[in-house]
C-alpha positions in Angstrom: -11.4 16.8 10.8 -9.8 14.6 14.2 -8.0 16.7 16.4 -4.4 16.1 16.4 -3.2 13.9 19.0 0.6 14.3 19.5 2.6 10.8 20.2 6.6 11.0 20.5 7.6 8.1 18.0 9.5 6.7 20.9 6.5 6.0 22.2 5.4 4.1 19.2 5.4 0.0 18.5 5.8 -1.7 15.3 4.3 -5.0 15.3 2.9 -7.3 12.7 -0.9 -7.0 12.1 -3.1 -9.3 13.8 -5.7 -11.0 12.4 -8.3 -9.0 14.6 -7.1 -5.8 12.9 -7.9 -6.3 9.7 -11.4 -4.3 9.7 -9.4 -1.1 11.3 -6.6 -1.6 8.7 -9.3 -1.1 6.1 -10.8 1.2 7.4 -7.8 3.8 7.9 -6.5 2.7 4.2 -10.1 4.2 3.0 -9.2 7.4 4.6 -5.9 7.4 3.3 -6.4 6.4 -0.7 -10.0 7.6 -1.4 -9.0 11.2 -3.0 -6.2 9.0 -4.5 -5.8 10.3 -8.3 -5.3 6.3 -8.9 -7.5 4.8 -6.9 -10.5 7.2 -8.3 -9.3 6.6 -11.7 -9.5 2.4 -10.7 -12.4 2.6 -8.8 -14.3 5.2 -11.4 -14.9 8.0 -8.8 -17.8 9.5 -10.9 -20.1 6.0 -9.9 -22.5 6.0 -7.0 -21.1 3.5 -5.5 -17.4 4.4 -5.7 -16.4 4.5 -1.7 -18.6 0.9 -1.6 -15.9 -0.6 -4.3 -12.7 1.1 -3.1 -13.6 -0.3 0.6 -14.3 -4.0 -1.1 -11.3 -4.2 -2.9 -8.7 -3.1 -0.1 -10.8 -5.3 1.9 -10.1 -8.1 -0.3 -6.2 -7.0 -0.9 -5.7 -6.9 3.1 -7.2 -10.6 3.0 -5.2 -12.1 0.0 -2.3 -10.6 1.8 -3.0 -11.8 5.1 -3.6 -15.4 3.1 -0.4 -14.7 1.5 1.5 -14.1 4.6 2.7 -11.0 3.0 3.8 -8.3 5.5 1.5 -6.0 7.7 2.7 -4.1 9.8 1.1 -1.9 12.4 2.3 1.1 13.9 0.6 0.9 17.5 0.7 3.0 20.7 -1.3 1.5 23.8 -4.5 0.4 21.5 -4.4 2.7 18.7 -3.9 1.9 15.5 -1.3 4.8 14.2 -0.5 3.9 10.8 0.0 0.9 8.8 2.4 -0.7 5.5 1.4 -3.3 3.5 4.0 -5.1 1.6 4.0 -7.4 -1.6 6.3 -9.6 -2.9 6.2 -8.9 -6.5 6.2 -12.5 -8.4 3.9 -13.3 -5.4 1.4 -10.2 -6.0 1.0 -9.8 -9.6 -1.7 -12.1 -11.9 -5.0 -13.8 -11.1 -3.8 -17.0 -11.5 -1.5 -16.7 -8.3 -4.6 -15.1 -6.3 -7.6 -16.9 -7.6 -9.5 -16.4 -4.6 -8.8 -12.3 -4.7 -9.5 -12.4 -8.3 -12.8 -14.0 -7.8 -13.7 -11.9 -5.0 -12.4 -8.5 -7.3 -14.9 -9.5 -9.8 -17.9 -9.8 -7.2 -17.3 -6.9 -5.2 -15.3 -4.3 -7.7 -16.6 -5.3 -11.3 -14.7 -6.2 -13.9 -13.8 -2.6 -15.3 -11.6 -1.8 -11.8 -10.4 -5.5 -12.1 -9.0 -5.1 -15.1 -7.5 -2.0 -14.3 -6.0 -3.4 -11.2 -4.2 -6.0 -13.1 -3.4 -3.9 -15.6 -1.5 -1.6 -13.1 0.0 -4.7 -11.6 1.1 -5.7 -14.7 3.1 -2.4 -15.6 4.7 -2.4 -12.2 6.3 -5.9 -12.7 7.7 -5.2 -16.1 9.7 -2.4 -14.5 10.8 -4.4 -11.6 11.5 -7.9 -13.2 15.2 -7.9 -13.0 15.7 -7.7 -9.4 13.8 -9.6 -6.3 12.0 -7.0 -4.9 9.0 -5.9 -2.1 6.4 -3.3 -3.2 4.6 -1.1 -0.9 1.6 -1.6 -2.0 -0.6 0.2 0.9 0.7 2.8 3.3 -1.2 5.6 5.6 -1.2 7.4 8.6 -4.5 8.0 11.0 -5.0 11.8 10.0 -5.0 12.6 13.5 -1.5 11.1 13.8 0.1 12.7 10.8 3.5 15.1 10.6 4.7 13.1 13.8 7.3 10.6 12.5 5.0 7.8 11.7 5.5 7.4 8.0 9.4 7.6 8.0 8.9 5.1 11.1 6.9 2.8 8.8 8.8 3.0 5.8 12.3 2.0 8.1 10.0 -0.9 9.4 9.5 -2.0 5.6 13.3 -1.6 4.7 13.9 -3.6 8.1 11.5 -6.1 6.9 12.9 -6.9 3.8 16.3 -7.1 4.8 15.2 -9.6 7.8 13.3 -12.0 5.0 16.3 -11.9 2.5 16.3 -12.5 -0.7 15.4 -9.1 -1.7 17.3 -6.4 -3.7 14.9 -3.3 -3.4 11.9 -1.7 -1.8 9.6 -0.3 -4.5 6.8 2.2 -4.5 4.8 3.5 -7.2 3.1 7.1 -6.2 1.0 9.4 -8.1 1.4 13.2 -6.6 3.8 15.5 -6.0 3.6 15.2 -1.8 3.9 11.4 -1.9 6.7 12.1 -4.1 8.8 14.0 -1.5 7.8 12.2 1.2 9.5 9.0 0.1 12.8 11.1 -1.4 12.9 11.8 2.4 12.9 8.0 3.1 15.7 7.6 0.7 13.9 6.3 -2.5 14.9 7.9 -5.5 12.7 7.7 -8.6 13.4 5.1 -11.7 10.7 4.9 -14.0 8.2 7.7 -15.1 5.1 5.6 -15.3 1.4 6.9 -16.3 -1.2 4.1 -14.8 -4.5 4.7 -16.5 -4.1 8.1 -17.4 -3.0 9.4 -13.9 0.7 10.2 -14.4 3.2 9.2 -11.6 6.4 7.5 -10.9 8.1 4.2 -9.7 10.6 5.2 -6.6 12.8 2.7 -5.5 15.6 2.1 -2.7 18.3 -0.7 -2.2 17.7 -2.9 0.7 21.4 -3.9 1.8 
């Protein structure tokens, strides 16, 4: 376990991800989603070469979003990576035929079964949040050694701020799967709309207004 290293959130910048952080993105998302009740459902946790396909695909995700122009953004302090958010725009995220390239690359490194289930989750998302322009978080995580600081709230304000800045959005969606992610966004100021079971894995689609 890293030892905690303490860092006053004043001390903290938010900037947008460069392209030279993409491998340390990935690598902290891995930290953060691999006991995921989701992602191990997605990613079939009982296969040998589970951690190999759950690093491929977020790989992949980081790049289709970087492609995408979809938001990154990097909680930094001197030249440590703290914490990152990934944001999606929904009718730019969701089907293969707006991402060939990820899709491709999904079926290459993932297989077809977590593909599928990808989509499928994709999918279920979007018909909850059709009636309103909206921004999903679709990756969020804190170093471990940096956690219970700030950082999260800090990076879910940057994702609100974000949205407002590129207009043309009505809400900041989330979809979470356990009871901790659950009351750590209620602290942020999303409040849950849909009860939603992904797979099997039961969880919830939290939303909040962007103004």
């Amino acid at each position: 376990m890293p030892t905690e290293v303490a860092v006053s959130t004043q001390d903290v910048e938010l900037v947008e991800l460069d392209v030279c952080q993409l491998n340390s993105v990935a690598s902290l998302l891995f930290q953060t989603y691999q006991n995921d009740a989701l992602m191990q459902r997605i990613f079939q946790v009982d296969k040998a070469d589970y951690e190999k396909r759950l690093r491929a695909a977020i790989r992949e995700e980081l790049i289709a979003q970087w492609d995408n122009e979809q938001p990154i953004i990097a909680a930094m302090h001197d030249d440590a990576l703290l914490g990152v958010v990934c944001l999606s725009k929904v009718e730019q995220q969701f089907g293969p035929t707006s991402r060939w390239n990820w899709y491709i690359s999904m079926l290459l490194t993932a297989g077809w079964v977590s593909t599928r289930y990808v989509l499928e989750k994709e999918r279920q998302i979007k018909s909850l949040l059709k009636d309103q322009p909206c921004y999903l978080i679709s990756f969020i995580g804190v170093a471990e050694q940096y956690q219970q600081q700030g950082i999260g709230r800090l990076l879910c304000q940057a994702a609100l701020q974000e949205s407002v800045e590129r207009g043309n959005v009505k809400q900041l969606a989330v979809f979470i799967s356990d009871q901790q992610q659950h009351q750590f966004f209620k602290h942020c100021g999303f409040s849950q709309q849909h009860a939603l079971d992904v797979h099997d894995v039961p969880g919830a689609l939290l939303t909040l207004a962007v103004d």
